[in-house]
Steps between C-alpha positions, in 0.01 A plus 500: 500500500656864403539804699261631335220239534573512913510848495120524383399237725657691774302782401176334464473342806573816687210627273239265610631573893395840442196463304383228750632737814343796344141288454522420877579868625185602269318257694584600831427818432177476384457304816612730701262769322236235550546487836537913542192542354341212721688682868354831384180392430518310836563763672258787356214531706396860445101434489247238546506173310205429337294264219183460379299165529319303203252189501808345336767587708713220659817540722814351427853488579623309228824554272387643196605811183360712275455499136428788246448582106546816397381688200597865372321741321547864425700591828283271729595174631233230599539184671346203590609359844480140714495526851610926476495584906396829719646597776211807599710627819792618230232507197750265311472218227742203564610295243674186626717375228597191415931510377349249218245637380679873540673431119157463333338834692433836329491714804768634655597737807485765279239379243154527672155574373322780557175535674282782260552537202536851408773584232830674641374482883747286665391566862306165507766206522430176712670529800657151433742317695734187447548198745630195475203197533721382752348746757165442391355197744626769758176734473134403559376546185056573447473396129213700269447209230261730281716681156563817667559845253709684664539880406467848578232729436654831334286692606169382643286859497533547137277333234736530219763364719305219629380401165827602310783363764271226635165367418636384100838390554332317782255296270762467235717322780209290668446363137849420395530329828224352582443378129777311513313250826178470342292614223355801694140627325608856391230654729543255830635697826869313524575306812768654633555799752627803476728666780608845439846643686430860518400709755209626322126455703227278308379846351232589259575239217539149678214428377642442156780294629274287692323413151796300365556208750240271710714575845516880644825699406765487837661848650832481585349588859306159473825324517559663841386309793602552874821413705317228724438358167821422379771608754754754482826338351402523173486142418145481334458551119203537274574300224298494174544182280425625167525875469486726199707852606491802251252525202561474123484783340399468135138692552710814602442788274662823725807622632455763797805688451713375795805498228399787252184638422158239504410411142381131377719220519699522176540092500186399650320205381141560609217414273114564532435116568723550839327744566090402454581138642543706824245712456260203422612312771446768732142607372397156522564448829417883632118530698386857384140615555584777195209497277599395104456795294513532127659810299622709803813642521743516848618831670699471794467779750770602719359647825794636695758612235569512166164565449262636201336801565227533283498107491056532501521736230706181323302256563185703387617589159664128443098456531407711272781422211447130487172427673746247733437459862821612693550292819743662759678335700766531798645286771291722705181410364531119363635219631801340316358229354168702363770767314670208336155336372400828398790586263507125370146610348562866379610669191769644645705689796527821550744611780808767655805335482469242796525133615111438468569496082683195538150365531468518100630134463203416600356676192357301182716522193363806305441721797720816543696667843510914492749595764516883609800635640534816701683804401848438370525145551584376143286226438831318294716495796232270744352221282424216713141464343595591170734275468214236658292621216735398224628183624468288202156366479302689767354714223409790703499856407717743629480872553604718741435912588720726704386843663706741285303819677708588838207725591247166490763347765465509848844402743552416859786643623377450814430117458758225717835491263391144423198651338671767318555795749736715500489672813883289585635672219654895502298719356700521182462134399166514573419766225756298261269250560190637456560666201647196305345462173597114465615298810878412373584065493590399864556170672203338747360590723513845687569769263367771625434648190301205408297463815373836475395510165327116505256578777377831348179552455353602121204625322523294142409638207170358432488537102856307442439226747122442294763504143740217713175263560376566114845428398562179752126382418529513098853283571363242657219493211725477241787270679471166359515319838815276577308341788423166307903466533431375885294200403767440174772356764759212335331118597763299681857377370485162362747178554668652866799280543763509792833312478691454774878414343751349679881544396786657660274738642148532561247676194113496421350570126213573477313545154135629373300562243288791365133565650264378276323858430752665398490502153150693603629754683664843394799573701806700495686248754496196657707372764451170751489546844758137635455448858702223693391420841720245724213271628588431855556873586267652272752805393475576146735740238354627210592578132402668224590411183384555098659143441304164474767338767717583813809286620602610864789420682540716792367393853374153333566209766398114353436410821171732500141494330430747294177627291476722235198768427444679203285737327536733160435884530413714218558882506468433895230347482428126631280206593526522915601166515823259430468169429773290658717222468735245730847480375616173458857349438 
């Protein structure tokens, strides 16, 4: 043997020494952060421990760890957990790992999901931590067996918010999940709960939350229980064995400005069938006492601020143009769930710029929206429920009218600064201010400028608004209606196969074929919704593809059962359900 060849043999086996050394130091220290994390949780015992009970709670002190899948979309992360933990004294998610499993996980320390879904607003993170499993027989753990969807409101008081941020991506997410289980009827409450992790109260709109799922939505103070309860050494966990945290965000349609100035979502994927299969779902299942009118048309009132003036004078001559009932409504004067079956039966909306417009989904295809906005707000930089409007396939009919007469404008300087006063301000601003012509861009949410003109009052200009509803009216006459498009969705793929192929490493292939109906339908594009879903653990990733076959490779372990779902989507559009597959060897 040469020099040479006992020279690099040397070498390597002082290599492998290190690598191997270096592999054991790693391991120690994430041991030792292990067990850090496990003292200082130990010894935290700032508040009261508490949990919440469920008829299928059970109390165990058994070794076991958690599991997740995670999906992305736009800038929001959404994953589906096994046995996810709460510890309510520190309001914190554990997540006991498994070192095995670790290499096939998509979340990280610094890779969680967020709880709302707004665009930009990053304030919202799961408070997330990491322990080993081997610490996990040490707590008494109260198990909720029930899917749990686990999120925060955004903000609970607003309709547009609750709608927007919560209510859609909510029923988008119950379906993708839930769909997945069983073949859910598309207007059945889901069973599942829903436990929300802000601090806001029930409020106004629970109501609508409490339509989507057959058990009552859980406050994060539900989960709080008393000391005689469970002790003081923070020991006891709420654990929730399949749990859903964050929402998918595909219905979203706004950005509020957190980054730069609000505007639609320049990449958003939202389509009118998102959109009316949660309106229908939530119309169906709503108990109004609202009498069904025919050929009526909406105006919301606004009794505190922001408010029309001469809004009888409106109404009156609407009367008179078009011989057309004018129904006005306000949160003051209808319940919620009369103003929604209300505007699902009128011609159209008329409104000042605020969150009740966001009831126009719930108008028919045809039907218009007229949104007034006080003096110099520009009506193209806020365009929430424009943008609603022209979502592909809602086929409603936009138009909009801003108060371009200062002297028809009445402020409130003296108003809270939340509501636009100015009284905080020195004098000099406050003129600046009131004499603006055009509010300049800003970023949300408490421009002055912008709070003071918003919640101005206004006398409209009768004559142009009557022109807006002639205009809006005639539009939806002569708009050949798009609305047929819901019922035209693509029948399901054909041939679903799943091959599980075992070589050097671990791979599935899965292949399809084309829905039937498609050579019927009239598209611009069509893409397949793939969906894998490891069996045991029900955690699922999903693709989306424009090809007839997908061959994955990463995360794939031959010792697991896997099934594939699938579906075909056309110009967003789809049939709510997959059809599925087992993946065989």
């Amino acid at each position: 043997m040469s020099l040479h060849m006992i020279t690099h043999a040397v070498m390597f086996a002082v290599i492998a020494t290190l690598v191997k050394k270096y592999f054991q130091v790693l391991y120690q220290l994430d041991d030792l952060q292990d067990r850090c994390l496990y003292a200082e949780w130990e010894h935290s015992n700032k508040a009261d421990l508490n949990t919440h009970k469920t008829q299928d709670e059970s109390q165990s002190n058994m070794k076991f760890h958690s599991l997740e899948t995670c999906q992305s979309h736009f800038k929001t992360h959404v994953c589906h957990f096994r046995n996810l933990c709460y510890q309510p004294k520190e309001n914190l998610f554990v997540f006991f790992y498994n070192k095995d499993e670790m290499k096939y996980s998509s979340i990280k320390r610094n890779n969680k999901p967020s709880l709302s879904t707004p665009a930009d607003f990053t304030g919202h993170e799961l408070p997330l931590t990491f322990l080993s499993e081997k610490f996990s027989s040490q707590f008494s753990v109260r198990w909720i067996n029930k899917t749990s969807y686990i999120f925060n409101r955004f903000k609970s008081d607003n309709l547009m918010h609750v709608i927007h941020d919560d209510l859609l991506p909510l029923h988008f997410t119950m379906k993708h999940f839930e769909n997945l289980k069983s073949k859910v009827a598309a207007l059945d409450k889901f069973d599942a709960q829903i436990v929300f992790m802000d601090d806001w109260p029930p409020g106004d709109y629970r109501a609508l939350y409490e339509l989507f799922t057959s058990s009552q939505p859980q406050y994060r103070k539900d989960l709080l229980g008393s000391e005689q309860q469970y002790g003081k050494d923070g020991r006891e966990l709420l654990c929730f064995s399949s749990a859903i945290v964050g929402l998918l965000t595909d219905t979203l349609w706004y950005n509020y400005g957190f980054v730069e100035p609000q505007g639609p979502i320049l990449d958003s994927t939202v389509n009118a069938h998102q959109i009316k299969s949660t309106s229908h779902f939530i119309l169906h299942h709503l108990d109004s006492s609202a009498q069904h009118l025919t050929d009526f048309i909406v105006l919301i009132s606004r009794k505190e601020n922001r408010r029309i003036m001469n809004e009888n004078d409106l109404v009156q001559a609407i009367l008179k143009e078009f011989s057309m009932k004018v129904v006005t409504i306000s949160s003051e004067t209808h319940s919620l769930t009369d103003m929604i079956t209300l505007v699902s039966d009128a011609k159209g909306v008329i409104g000042m710029h605020g969150s009740l417009l966001t009831l126009a989904m719930f108008l028919k295809p045809g039907s218009f929206i007229l949104e007034l906005f006080p003096y110099a707000v520009s009506p193209d930089q806020y365009t929430p429920y424009k943008t609603l409007a022209n979502i592909n396939g809602m086929d409603i009919n936009y138009a909009s009218w801003e108060n371009s007469d200062q002297k028809s404008t009445v402020g409130h300087v003296d108003y809270p600064p939340e509501h636009g006063g100015l009284m905080h301000l020195r004098s000099d601003v406050q003129k600046a201010i009131i004499n603006q012509k055009k509010v300049p861009k800003h970023l949300c949410c408490d421009e002055p400028s912008w709070l003071y003109h918003i919640y101005q009052d206004s006398f409209v200009d009768i004559s142009a608004i009557l022109n807006l509803i002639k205009t809006v009216m005639n539009n939806g006459k002569n708009t050949k209606s798009r609305h047929s498009t819901y019922l035209e969705t693509p029948s399901e793929i054909r041939n679903l196969i799943c091959k599980v192929i075992k070589e050097k490493t671990c791979s599935i292939n899965i292949s399809w074929e084309i829905p039937w109906n498609i050579q019927f339908l009239t598209f611009e594009k069509l893409n397949y919704e793939i969906i894998l879903e490891e069996s045991a653990v029900e955690a699922s990733v999903k693709y989306v593809t424009d090809k007839l076959k997908l061959d994955m490779h990463d995360r794939i372990d031959c010792e697991k059962d896997y099934i594939v779902w699938g579906k075909a989507v056309v110009d967003g559009v789809s049939h709510d359900n997959y059809i599925s597959k087992d993946c065989h060897i």
